[in-house]
C-alpha positions as CSV (number, residue, x, y, z in Angstrom):
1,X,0.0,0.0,0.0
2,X,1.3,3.5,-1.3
3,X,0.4,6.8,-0.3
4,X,0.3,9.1,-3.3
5,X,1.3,13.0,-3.5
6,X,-2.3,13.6,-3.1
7,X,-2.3,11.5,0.6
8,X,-4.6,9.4,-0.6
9,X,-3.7,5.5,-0.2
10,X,-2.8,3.1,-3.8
11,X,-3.1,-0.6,-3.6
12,X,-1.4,-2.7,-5.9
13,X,-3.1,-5.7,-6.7
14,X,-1.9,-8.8,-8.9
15,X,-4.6,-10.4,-10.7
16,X,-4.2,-14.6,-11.6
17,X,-5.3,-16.8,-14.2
18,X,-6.0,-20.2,-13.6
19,X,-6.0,-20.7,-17.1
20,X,-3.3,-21.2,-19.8
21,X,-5.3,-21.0,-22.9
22,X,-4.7,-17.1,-24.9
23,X,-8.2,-16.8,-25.3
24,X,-9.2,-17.9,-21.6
25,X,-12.3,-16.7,-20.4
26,X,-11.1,-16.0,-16.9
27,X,-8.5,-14.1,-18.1
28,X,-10.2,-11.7,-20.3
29,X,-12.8,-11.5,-17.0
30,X,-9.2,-10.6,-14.9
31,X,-8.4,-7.9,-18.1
32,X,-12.1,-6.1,-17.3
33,X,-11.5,-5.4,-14.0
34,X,-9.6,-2.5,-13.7
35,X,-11.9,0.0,-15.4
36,X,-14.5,-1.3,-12.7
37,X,-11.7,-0.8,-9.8
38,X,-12.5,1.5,-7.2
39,X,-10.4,4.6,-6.8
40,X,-7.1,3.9,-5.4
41,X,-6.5,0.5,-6.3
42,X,-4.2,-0.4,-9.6
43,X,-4.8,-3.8,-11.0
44,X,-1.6,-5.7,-12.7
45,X,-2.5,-9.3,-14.5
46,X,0.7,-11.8,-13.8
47,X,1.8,-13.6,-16.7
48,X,4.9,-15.9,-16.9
49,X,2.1,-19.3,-14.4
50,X,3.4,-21.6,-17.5
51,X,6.4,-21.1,-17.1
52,X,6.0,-22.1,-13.3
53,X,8.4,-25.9,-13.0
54,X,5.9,-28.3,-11.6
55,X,7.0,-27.8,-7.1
56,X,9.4,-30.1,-6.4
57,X,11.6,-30.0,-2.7
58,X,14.8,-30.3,-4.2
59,X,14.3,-27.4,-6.5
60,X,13.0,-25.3,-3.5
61,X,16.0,-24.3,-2.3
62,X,17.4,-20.8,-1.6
63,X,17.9,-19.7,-4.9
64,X,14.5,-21.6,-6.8
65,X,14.1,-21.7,-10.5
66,X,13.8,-17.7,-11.3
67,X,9.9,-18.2,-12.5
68,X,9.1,-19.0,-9.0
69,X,11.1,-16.5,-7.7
70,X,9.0,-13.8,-10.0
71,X,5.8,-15.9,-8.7
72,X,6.7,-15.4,-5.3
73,X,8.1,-11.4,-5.4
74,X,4.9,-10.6,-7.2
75,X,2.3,-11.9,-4.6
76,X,4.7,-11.2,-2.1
77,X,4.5,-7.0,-3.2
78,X,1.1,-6.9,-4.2
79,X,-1.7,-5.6,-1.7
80,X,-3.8,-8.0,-2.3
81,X,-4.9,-10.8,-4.5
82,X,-7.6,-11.4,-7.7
83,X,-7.8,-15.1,-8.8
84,X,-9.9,-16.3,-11.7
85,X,-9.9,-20.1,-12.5
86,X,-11.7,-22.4,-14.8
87,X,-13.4,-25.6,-13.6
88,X,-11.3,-28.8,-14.6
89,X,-12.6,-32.1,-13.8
90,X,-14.7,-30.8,-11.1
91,X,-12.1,-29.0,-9.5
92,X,-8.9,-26.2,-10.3
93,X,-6.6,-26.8,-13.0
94,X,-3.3,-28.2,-11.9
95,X,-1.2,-25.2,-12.9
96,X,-3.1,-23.0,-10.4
97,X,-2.6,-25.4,-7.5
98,X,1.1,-26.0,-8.8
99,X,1.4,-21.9,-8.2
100,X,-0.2,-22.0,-5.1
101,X,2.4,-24.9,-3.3
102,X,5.0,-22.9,-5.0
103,X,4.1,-19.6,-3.0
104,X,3.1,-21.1,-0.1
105,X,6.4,-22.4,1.0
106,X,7.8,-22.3,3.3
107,X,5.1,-21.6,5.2
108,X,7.2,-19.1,7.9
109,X,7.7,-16.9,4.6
110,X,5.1,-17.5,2.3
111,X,4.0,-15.2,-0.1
112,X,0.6,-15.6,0.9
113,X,0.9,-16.0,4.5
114,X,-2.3,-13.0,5.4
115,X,-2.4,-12.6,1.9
116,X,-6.1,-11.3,1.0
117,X,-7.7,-12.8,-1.9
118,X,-11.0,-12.3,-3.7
119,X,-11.7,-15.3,-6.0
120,X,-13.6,-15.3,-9.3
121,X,-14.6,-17.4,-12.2
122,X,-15.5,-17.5,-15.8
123,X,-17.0,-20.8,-17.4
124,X,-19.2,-20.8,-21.0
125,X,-21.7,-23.1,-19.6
126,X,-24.0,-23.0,-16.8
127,X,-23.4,-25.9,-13.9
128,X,-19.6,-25.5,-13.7
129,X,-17.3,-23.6,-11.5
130,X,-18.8,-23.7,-7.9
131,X,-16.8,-26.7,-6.9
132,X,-13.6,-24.9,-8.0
133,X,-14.6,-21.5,-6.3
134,X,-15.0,-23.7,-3.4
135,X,-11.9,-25.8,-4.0
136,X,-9.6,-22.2,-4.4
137,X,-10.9,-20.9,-1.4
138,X,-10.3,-23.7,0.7
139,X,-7.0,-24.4,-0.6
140,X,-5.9,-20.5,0.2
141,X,-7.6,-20.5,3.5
142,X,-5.1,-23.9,4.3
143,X,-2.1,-21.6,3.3
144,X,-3.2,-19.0,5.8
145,X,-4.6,-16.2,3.2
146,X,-7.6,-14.4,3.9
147,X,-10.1,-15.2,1.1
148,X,-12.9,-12.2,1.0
149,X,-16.2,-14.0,1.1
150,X,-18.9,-14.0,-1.3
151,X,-21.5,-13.2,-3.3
152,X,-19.1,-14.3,-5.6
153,X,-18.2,-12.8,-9.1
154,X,-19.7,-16.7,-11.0
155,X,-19.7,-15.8,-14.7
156,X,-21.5,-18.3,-16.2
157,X,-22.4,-18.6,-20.1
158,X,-19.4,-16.1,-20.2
159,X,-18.8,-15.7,-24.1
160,X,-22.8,-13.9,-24.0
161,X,-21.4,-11.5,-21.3
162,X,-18.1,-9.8,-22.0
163,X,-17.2,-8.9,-25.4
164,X,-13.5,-7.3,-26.9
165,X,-13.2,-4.1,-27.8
166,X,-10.4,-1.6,-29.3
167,X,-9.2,1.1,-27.1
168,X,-8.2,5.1,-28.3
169,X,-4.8,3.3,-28.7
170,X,-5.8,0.1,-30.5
171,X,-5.4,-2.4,-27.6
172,X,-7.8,-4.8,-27.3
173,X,-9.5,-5.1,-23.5
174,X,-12.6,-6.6,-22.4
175,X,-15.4,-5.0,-21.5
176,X,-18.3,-6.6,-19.2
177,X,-21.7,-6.6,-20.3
178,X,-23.4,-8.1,-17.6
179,X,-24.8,-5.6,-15.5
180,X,-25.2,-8.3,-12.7
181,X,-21.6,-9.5,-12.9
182,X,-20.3,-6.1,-12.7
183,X,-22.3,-4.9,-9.7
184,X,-20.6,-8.1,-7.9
185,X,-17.2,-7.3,-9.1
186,X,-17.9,-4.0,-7.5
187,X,-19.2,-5.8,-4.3
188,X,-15.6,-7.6,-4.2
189,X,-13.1,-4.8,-5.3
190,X,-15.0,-2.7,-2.6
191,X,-15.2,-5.8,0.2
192,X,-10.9,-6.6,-1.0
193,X,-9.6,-3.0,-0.8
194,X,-12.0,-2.8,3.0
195,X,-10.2,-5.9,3.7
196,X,-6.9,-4.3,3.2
197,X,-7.0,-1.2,4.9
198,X,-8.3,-2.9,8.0
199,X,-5.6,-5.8,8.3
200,X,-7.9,-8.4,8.0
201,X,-5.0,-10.7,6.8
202,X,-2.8,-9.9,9.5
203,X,-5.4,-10.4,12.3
204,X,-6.7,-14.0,10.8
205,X,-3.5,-14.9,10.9
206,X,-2.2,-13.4,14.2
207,X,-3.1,-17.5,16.7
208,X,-1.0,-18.8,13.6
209,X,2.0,-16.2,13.9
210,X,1.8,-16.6,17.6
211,X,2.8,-20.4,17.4
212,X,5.2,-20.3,14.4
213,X,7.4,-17.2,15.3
214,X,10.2,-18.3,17.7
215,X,10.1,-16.4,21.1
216,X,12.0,-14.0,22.2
């Protein structure tokens, strides 16, 4: 958290894709965010997840493989935490729970350690993605982050309700056309930057720190 010229408090927060695929759904939903952002916050989407090595002890070591290192350094600096993920068999892709064991260790310095995290995702069809919006936030809560409760931003039949448009500078960004899915994205940037500013990371966390930091 930065405090700008004006005094007024900037969050950085890193936005995740579960998904590997160019055209993902989940991360075109993580590309529409920012325009919906509230004022203050900054909203940068990682990329670099594929090249994540699959987590392996030997390889976790003081100096890891340098994508795990940019893995860690970037949830480590960010404020806070967006992450979108597909469904996969019922459950979240194995590249996001690959990410997550790599930033979780060890657990005395892990990059999500009070981390909070508002989860989201993106399917085209209409039955999937509860079980891994339940999956993601039970996995997080295990590595001691503080996952911002719903309702949940559950973008079902997604490719009817976002669509790509050209910006003054001919980027290409998504836009949101649901007008129920973007009053709950507002509901959750609000809840996560809230969430922020009071510490509620810090104090979930605080029985947990209380047992793992060694005494003085």
């Amino acid at each position: 958290m930065r405090k700008t010229q004006q005094g007024a408090f900037s969050l950085r927060i890193l936005a995740i894709s579960g998904s590997l695929r160019q055209d993902s759904f989940n991360t075109r939903l993580l590309r529409a965010l920012p325009p919906l952002a509230p004022e203050g916050m900054e909203i940068e989407l990682f990329d670099g997840l594929g090249e994540v090595p699959l987590y392996d002890q030997d390889l976790d070591v003081a100096d890891p493989p340098k994508p795990v290192h940019r893995l860690r350094t970037a949830i480590a600096e960010a404020d806070g935490l967006i992450i979108a993920s597909p469904e996969y068999n019922g459950s979240i892709p194995g590249v996001l729970k690959n990410a997550i064991d790599w930033a979780s260790r060890p657990m005395v310095r892990s990059a999500l350690l009070a981390k909070c995290v508002v989860t989201m995702v993106a399917t085209p069809g209409v039955g999937l993605g509860r079980n891994a919006l339940s999956d993601l936030g039970r996995v997080l809560h295990d590595c001691h982050a503080f996952v911002v409760s719903g309702p949940w931003v559950h973008l079902s039949e997604a490719p009817a309700k976002m669509e790509d448009v050209q910006d003054e500078d001919g980027e290409v960004t998504t836009v949101l056309t649901d007008p129920r899915t973007r009053r709950l994205v507002d509901i959750q940037l609000t809840s996560l930057q809230q969430a922020i500013k009071e510490e509620a990371g810090r104090h979930a966390v605080t029985p947990l720190m209380s047992f793992i930091q060694p005494r003085q």
